[in-house]
C-alpha positions as CSV (number, residue, x, y, z in Angstrom):
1,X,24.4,-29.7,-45.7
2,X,27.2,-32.3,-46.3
3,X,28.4,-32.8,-49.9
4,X,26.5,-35.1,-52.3
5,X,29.5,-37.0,-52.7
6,X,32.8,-37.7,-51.3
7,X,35.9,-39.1,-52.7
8,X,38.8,-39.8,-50.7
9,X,42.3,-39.8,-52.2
10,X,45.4,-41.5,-50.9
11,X,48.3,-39.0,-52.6
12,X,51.9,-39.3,-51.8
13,X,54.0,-36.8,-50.6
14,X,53.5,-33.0,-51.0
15,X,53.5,-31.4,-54.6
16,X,50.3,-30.8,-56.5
17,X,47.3,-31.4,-54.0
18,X,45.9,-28.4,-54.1
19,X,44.4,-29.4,-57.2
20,X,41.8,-31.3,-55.1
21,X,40.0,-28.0,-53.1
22,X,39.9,-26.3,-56.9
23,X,38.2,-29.3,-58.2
24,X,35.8,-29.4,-55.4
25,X,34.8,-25.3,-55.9
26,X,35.0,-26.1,-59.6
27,X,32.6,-29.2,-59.6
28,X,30.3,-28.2,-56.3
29,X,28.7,-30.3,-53.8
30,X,31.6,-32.8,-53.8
31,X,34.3,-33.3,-51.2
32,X,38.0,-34.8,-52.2
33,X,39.7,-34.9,-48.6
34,X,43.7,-36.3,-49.2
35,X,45.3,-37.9,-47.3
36,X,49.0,-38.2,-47.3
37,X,50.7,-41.4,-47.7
38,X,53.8,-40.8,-47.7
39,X,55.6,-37.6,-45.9
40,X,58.8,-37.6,-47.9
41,X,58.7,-36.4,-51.5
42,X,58.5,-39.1,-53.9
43,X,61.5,-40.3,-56.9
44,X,60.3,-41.4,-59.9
45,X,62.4,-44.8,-59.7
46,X,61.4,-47.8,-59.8
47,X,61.7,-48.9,-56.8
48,X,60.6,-46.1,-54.8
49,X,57.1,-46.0,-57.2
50,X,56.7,-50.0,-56.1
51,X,57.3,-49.1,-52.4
52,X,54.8,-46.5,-52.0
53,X,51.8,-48.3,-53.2
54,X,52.3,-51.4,-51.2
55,X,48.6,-52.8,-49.3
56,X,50.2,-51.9,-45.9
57,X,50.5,-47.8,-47.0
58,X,47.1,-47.4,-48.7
59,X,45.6,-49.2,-46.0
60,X,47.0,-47.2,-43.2
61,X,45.8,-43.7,-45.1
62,X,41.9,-45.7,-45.8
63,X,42.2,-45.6,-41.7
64,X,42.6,-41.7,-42.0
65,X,40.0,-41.2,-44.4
66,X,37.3,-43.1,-42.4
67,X,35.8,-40.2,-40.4
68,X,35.1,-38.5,-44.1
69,X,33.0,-41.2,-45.0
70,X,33.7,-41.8,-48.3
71,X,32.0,-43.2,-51.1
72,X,34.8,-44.4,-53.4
73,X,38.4,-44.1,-52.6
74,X,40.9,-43.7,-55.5
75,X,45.0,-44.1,-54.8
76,X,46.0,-40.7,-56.8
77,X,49.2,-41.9,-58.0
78,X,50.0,-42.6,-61.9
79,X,53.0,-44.2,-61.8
80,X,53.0,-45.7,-58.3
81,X,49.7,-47.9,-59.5
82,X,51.2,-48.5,-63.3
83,X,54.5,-49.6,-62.4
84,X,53.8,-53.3,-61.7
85,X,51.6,-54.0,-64.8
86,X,48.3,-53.6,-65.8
87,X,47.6,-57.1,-63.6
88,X,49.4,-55.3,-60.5
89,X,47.7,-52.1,-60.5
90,X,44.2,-54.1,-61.3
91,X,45.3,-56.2,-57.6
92,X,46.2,-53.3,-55.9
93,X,42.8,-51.9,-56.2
94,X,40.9,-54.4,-55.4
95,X,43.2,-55.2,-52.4
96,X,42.5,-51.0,-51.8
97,X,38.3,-51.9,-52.1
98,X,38.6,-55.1,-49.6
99,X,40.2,-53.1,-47.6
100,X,37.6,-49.9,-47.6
101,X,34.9,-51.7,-48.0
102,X,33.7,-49.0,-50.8
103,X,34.4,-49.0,-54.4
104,X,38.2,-48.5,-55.3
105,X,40.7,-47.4,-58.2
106,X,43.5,-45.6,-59.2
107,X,45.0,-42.7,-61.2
108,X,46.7,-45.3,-63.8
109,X,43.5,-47.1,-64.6
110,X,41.5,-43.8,-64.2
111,X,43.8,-43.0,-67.3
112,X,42.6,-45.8,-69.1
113,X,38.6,-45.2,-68.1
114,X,39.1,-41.9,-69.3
115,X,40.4,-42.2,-72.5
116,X,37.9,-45.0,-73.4
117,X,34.9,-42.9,-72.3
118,X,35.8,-40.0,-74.2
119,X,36.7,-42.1,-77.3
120,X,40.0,-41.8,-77.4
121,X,42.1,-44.8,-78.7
122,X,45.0,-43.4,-80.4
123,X,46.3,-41.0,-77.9
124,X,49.8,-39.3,-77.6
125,X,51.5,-39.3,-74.0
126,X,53.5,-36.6,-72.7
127,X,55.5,-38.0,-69.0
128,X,57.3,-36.0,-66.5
129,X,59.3,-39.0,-65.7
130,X,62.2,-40.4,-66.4
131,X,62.2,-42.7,-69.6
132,X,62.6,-46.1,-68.0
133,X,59.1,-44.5,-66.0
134,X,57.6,-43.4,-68.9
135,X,57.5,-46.5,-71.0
136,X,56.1,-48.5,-68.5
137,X,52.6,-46.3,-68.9
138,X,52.8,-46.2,-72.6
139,X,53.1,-50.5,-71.9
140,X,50.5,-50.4,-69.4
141,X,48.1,-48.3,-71.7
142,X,48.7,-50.8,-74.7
143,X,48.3,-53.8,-72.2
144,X,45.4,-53.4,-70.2
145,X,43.2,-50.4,-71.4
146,X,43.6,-51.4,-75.3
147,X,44.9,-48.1,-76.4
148,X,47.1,-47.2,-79.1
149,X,50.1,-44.8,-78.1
150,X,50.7,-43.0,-81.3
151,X,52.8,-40.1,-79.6
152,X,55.6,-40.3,-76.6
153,X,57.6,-37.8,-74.7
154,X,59.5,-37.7,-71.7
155,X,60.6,-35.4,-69.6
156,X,63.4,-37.3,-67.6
157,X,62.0,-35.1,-64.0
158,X,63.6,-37.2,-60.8
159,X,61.6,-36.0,-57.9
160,X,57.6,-35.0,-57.8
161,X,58.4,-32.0,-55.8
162,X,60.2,-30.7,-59.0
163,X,57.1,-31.5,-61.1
164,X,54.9,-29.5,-58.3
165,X,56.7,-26.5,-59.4
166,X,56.1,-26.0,-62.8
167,X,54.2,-23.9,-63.7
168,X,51.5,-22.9,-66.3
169,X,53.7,-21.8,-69.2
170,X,55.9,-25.2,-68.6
171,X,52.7,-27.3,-68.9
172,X,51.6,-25.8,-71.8
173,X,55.1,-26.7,-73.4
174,X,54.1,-30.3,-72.1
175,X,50.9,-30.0,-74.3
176,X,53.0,-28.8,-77.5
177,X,55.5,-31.7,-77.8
178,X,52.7,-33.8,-77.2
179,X,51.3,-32.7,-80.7
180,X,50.8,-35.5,-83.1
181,X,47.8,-35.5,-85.9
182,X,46.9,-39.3,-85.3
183,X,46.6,-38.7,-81.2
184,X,42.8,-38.5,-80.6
185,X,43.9,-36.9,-76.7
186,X,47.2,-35.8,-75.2
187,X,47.6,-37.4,-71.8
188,X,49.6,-35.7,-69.2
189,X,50.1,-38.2,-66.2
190,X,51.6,-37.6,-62.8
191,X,49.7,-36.7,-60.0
192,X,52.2,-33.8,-58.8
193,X,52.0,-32.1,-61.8
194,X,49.0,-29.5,-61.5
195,X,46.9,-28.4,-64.3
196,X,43.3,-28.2,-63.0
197,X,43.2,-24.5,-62.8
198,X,44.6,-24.6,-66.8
199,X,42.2,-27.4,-68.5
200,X,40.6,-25.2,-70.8
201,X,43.3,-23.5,-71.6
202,X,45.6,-27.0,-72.4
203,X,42.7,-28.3,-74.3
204,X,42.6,-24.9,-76.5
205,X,46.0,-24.6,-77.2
206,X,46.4,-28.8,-78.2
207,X,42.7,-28.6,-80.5
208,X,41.8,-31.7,-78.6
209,X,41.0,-33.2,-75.6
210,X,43.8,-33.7,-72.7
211,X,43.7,-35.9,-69.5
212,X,45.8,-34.9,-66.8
213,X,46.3,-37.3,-63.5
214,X,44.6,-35.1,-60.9
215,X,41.3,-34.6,-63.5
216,X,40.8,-38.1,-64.1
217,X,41.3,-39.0,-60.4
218,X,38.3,-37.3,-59.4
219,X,36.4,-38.2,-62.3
220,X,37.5,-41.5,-62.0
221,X,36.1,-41.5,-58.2
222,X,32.9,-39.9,-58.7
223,X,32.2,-42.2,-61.4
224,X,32.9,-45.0,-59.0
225,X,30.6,-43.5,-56.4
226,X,27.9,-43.3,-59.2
227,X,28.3,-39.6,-59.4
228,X,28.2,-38.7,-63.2
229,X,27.8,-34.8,-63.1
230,X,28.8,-32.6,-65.6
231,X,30.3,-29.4,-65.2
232,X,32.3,-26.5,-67.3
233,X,36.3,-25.3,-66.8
234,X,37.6,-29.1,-66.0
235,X,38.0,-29.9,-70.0
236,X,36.4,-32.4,-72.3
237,X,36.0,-35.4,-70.1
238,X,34.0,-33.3,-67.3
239,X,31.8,-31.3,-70.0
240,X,30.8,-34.6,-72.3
241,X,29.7,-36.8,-69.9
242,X,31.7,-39.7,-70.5
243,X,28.9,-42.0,-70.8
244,X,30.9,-44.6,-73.0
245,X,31.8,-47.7,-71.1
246,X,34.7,-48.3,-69.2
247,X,36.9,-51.1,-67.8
248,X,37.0,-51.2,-64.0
């Protein structure tokens, strides 16, 4: 039988995709296919983020993604959808839905969704980027999704490849200097940084909730495709629901 639902993500480069198989075995009866946009591995620069999510890249990994038949498409890329703006990522997918013809987001404004539907609006934000990176999401969150940063660090990592590496242990240091009382969630954003198959242990150790880019990605797609399952071992915003409204 094919899945209930399927979710296609456009993910640049090669780092932490194999969060997307886990998250299918984890949830059940969903499919996540990737697609590659880009073969190179990706530098956290400005530049390079604004290049990879151009219409012309996302629409030429839709074209692979058509024989999946998806229900949603989401571009699972934090800071190559936050970089230009709240306005700019907002564009790019809608540009992304004209294009698929099916419901359309991305990792940045799955962020935003997220936090809102769990209640969050004070959160703390813990980037791998580089700081000039790093601020733009804290600016983007404040911007567009209404939420208040009350905690920032940044981890000054160039390349995603680098982030791909580390491993549990590191992103559990992510989660402690992310530790503020007034945060009502720790956000950990980056798409090559994995943490799927360490939620419930990120969430234990921090005493709150904590969003990281590949979870809200496939949340953030299923909810688009009006799939709004819950399911254990994928952290607070899998477990509760999420029922809160949301902005895109």
């Amino acid at each position: 039988m094919p899945p209930t639902t399927t979710v296609g993500m456009l993910y640049p480069g090669y780092a932490a995709e194999d969060d997307y198989p886990l998250l299918e075995r984890l949830i059940g009866d969903v499919a996540l296919p990737v697609v590659h946009t880009t073969e190179h591995d990706v530098a956290h620069t400005i530049d390079d983020l604004l290049a990879v999510g151009q219409p012309d890249e996302l629409a030429a990994g839709w074209r692979e993604l058509l024989p999946h038949r998806p229900d949603a498409v989401v571009w699972a890329c934090t800071s190559g959808s936050f970089v230009s703006g709240w306005d700019g990522a907002a564009e790019q997918a809608r540009t992304l839905a004209e294009t698929a013809g099916v419901p359309a987001s991305s990792t940045s404004i799955a962020f935003a969704n997220a936090a809102r539907a769990i209640g969050a609006r004070r959160v703390s934000v813990v980037a791998t980027y580089p700081e000039d990176v790093a601020t733009r999401f804290v600016e983007f969150l404040r911007d567009g999704g209404g939420i208040d940063v009350v905690g920032f660090a940044s981890r000054g990592i160039l390349m995603a490849g680098d982030v791909g590496a580390l491993g549990e242990d590191a992103v559990l240091e992510l989660v402690d200097s992310g530790a503020h009382p007034g945060a009502d969630a720790i956000l950990l954003p980056d798409t090559a940084l994995h943490s799927v198959a360490w939620l419930e242990n990120l969430e234990a150790r921090a005493g709150k909730p904590v969003l990281t880019a590949n979870q809200v990605s496939a949340w953030e797609g299923l909810r688009l495709a009006g799939d709004r399952r819950t399911c254990d071992g994928l952290g607070t915003l899998f477990r509760s629901g999420a029922t809160r409204p949301v902005t895109h």
